[in-house]
PLY file of the C-alpha trace (Angstrom):
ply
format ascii 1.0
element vertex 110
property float x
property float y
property float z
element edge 109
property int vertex1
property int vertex2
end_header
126.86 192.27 -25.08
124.28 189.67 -26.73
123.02 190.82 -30.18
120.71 188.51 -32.39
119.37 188.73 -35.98
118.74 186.46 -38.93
121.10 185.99 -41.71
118.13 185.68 -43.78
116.39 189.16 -43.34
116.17 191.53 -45.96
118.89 194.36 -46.01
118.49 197.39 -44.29
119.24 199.39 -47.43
118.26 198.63 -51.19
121.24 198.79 -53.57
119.36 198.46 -56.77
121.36 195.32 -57.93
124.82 196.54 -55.90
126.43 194.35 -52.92
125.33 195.29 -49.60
127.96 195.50 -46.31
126.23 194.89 -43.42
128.44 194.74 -40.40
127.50 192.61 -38.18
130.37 192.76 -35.08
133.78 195.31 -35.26
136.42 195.24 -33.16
139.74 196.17 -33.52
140.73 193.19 -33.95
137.63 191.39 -36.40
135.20 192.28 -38.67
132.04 190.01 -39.22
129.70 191.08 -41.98
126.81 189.91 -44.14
126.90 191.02 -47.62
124.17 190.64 -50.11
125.04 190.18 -53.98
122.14 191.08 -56.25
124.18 190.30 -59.85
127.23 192.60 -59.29
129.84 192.38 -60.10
133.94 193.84 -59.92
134.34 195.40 -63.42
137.18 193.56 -65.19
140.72 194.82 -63.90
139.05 195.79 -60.43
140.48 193.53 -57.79
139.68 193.42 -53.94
143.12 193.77 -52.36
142.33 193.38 -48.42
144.86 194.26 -45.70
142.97 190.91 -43.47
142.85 187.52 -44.13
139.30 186.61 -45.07
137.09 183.38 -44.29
133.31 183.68 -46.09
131.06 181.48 -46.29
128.03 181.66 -49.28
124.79 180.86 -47.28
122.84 181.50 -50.15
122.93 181.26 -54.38
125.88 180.71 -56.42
128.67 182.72 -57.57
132.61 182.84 -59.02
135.04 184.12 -57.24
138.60 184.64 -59.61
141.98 185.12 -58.40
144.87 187.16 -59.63
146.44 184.28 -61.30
143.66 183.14 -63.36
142.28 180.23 -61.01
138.17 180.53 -60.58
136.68 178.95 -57.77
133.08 178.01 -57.77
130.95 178.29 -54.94
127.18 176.78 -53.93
125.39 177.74 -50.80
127.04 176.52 -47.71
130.44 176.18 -49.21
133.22 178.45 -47.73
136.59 179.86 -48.44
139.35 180.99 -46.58
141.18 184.57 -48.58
144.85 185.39 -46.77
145.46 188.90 -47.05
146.68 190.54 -50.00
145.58 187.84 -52.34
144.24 189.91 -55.09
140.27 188.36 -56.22
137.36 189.30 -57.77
133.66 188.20 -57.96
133.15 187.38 -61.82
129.61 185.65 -61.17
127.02 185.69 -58.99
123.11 184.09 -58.88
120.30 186.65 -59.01
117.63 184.63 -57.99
118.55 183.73 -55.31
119.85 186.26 -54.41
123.28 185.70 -52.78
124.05 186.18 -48.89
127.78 185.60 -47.71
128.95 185.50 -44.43
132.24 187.16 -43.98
134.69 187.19 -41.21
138.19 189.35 -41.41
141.01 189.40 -39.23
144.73 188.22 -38.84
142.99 184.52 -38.96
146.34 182.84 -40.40
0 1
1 2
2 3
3 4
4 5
5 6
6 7
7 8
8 9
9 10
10 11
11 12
12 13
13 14
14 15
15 16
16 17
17 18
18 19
19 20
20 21
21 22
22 23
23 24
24 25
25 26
26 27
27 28
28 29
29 30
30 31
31 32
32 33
33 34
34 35
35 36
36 37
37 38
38 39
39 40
40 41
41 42
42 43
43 44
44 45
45 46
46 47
47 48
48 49
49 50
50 51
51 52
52 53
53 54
54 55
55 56
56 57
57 58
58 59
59 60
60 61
61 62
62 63
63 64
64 65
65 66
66 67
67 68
68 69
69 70
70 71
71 72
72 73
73 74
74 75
75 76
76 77
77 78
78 79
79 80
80 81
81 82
82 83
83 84
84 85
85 86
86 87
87 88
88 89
89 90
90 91
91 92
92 93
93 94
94 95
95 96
96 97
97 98
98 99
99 100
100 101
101 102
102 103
103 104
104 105
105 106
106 107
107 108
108 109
């Protein structure tokens, strides 16, 4: 099946400064989703904790992404990261104008 969109276009749903998931192609074996970051944030102590490895890629803005054991990676549009599972992280900082789009792809990728 051919599907087509723009990783540019505005969300489907307004969050009122919350991340949008957008998924974008699920099989049982990968996830591919956009997510929009208006500003939020994970509260301190609050830790993503995925079961997948993780590759994503910020198209747009700038955020901070912290990991369990204190290291804080910065990233500017177009840089990417690759997450293996169970690596506990965070999102401490994030642009609001632009907005930030990331490009997310989950799977056993290792």
């Amino acid at each position: 099946m051919i599907f087509k969109g723009s990783i540019y276009s505005e969300p489907k749903t307004n969050s009122d400064g919350q991340e949008v998931f957008e998924v974008l192609k699920k099989t049982d074996k990968i996830l591919i989703e956009r997510i929009i970051t208006k500003g939020a944030l994970k509260e301190p102590g609050e830790w993503y904790d995925q079961d997948k490895d993780e590759w994503v890629m910020l198209v747009r803005g700038e955020a901070k992404i912290e990991f369990r054991d204190g290291i804080i990676s910065s990233l500017h549009s177009g840089d990417y990261i690759f997450i293996p599972a169970h690596l506990k992280h965070r999102v401490v900082a994030t642009s609001e104008l632009p907005d930030c789009i990331w490009l997310a792809i989950h799977g056993d990728l290792s």
